[in-house]
Backbone as a ProteinNet text record, in pm:
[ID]
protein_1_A
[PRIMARY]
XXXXXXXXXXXXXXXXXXXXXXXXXXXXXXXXXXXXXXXXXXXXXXXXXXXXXXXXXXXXXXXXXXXXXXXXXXXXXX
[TERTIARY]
8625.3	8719.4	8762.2	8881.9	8928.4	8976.9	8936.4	9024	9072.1	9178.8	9337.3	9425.7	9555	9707.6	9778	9729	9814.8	9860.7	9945.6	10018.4	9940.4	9950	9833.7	9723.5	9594.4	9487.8	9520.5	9638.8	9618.4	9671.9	9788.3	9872.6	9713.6	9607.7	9501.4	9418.6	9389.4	9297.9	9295	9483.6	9551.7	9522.6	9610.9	9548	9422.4	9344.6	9161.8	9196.2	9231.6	9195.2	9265.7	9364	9497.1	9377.1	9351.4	9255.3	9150.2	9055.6	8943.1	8951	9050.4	9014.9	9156.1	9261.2	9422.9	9472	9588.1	9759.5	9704.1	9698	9727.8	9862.5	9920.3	10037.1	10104.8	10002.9	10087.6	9942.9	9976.5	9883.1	9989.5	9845.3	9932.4	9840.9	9848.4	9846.6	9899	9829.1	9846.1	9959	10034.7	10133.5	10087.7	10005.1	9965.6	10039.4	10062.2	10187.6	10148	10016.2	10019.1	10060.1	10068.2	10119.6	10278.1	10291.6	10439.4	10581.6	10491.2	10531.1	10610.6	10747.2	10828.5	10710.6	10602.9	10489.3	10395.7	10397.1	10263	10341.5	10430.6	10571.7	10559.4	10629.4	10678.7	10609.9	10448.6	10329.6	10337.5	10311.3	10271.1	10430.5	10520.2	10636.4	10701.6	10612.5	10620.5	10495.9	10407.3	10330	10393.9	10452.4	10524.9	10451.5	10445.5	10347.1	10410.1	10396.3	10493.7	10388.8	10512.8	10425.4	10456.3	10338.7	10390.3	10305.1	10342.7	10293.8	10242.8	10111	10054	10164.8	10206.7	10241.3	10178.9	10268	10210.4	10094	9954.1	9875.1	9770.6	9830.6	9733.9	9633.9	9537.6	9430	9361	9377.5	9310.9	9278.3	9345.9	9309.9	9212.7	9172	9049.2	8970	8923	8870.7	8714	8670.7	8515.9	8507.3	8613.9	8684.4	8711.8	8770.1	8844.9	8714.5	8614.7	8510.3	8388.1	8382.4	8321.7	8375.9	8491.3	8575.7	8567.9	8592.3	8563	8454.5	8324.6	8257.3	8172.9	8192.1	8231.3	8256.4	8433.3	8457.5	8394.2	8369.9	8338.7	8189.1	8086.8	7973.2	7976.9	8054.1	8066	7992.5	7971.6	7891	7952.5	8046.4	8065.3	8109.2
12267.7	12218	12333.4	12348	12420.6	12389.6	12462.1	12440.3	12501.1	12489.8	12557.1	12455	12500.9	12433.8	12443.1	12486.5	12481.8	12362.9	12335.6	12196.2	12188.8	12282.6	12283.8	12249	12227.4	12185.8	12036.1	11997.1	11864.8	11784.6	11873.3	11815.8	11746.3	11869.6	11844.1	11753.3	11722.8	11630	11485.9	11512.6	11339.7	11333.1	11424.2	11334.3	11322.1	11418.6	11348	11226.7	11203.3	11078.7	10950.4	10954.2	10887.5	10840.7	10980.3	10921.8	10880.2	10923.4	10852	10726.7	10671.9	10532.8	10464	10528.7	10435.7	10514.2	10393.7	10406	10313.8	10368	10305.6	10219.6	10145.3	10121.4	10200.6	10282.6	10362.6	10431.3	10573.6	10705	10737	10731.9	10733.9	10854.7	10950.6	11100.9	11131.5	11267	11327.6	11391.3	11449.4	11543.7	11695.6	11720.2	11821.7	11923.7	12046.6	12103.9	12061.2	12087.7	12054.4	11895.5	11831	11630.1	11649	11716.6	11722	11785.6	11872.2	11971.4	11892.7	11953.2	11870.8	11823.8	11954.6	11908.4	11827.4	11777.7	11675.2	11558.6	11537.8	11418.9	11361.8	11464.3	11425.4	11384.7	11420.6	11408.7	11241.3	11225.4	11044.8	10980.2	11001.1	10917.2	10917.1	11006.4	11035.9	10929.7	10893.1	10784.3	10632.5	10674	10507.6	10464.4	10529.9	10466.8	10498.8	10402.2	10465.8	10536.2	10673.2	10732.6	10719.8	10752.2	10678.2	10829.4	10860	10996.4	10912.8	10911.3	10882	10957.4	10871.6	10925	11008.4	11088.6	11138.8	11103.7	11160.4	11100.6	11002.4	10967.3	10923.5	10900.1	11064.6	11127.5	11044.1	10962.1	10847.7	10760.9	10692.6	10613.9	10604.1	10702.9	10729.4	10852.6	10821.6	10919.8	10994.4	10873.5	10941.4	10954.8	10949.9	11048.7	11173.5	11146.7	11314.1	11429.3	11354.6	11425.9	11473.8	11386.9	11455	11553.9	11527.3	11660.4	11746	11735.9	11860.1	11941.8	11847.3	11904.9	11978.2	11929.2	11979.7	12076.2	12075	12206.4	12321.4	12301.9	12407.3	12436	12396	12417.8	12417.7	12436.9	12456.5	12409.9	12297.4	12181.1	12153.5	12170.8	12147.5	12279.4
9928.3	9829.2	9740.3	9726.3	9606.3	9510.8	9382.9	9263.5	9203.1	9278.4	9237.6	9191.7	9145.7	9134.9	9254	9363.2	9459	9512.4	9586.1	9620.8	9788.3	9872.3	9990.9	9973.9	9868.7	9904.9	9831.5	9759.1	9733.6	9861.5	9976.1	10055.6	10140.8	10177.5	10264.7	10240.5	10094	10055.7	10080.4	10020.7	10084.8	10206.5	10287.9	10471.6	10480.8	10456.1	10478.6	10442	10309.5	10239.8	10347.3	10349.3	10460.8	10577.9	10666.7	10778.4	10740.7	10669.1	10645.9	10626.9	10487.2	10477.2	10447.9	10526.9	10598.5	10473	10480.1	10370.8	10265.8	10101.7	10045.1	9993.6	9944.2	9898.2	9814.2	9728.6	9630.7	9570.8	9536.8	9538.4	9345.7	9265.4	9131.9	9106.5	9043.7	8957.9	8859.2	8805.2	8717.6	8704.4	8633.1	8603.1	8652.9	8680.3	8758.3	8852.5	8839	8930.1	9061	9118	9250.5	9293.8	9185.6	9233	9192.8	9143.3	9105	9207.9	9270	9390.6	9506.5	9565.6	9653.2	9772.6	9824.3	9932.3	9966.6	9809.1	9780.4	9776.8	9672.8	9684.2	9827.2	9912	10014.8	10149.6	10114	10207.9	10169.1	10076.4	9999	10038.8	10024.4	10055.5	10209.8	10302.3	10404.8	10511.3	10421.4	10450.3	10453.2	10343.5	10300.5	10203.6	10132.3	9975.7	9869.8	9783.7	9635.6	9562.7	9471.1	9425.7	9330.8	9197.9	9040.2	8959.9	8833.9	8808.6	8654.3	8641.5	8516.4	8324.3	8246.9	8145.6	8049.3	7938.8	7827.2	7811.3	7784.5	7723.5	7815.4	7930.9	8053.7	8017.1	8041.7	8034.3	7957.2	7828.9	7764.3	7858.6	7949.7	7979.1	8072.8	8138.5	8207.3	8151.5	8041.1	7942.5	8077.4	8018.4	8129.7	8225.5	8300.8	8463.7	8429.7	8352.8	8328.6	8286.8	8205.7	8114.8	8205.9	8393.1	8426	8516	8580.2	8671.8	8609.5	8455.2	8374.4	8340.1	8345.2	8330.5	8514.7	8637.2	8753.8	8754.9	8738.6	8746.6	8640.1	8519.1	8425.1	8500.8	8579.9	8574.9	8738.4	8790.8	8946.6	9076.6	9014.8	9075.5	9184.3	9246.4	9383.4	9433.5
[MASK]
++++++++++++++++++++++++++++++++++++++++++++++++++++++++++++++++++++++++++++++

């Protein structure tokens, strides 16, 4: 796994995700350059799933998601 902004390891993550466990109806994210990117867009709408991009301020709403990716990545736990 990498953690980067690149739009390639999010394009890869989705298809794992896709084959492993099918098509969701709709794949919602962050504002993130790599979810924002024409490659990542077009991987999810290329499935047939709507894609929806979390608003301003999101990040509240899944406070203690965010608090442990963060703390993940800061301590390089994966």
């Amino acid at each position: 796994m990498a953690i980067t902004l690149e739009a390639c390891h999010a394009v890869d993550v989705l298809q794992q995700a896709f084959h492993r466990h099918g098509r969701p109806q709709s794949v919602n994210t962050d504002q993130g350059s790599q979810f924002t990117a024409h490659e990542f867009v077009q991987a999810v709408k290329e499935q047939g799933c709507k894609f929806s991009l979390g608003g301003r301020g999101a990040w509240q709403d899944n406070g203690l998601v965010e608090r442990l990716w963060k703390s993940v990545k800061d301590e390089r736990v994966l």
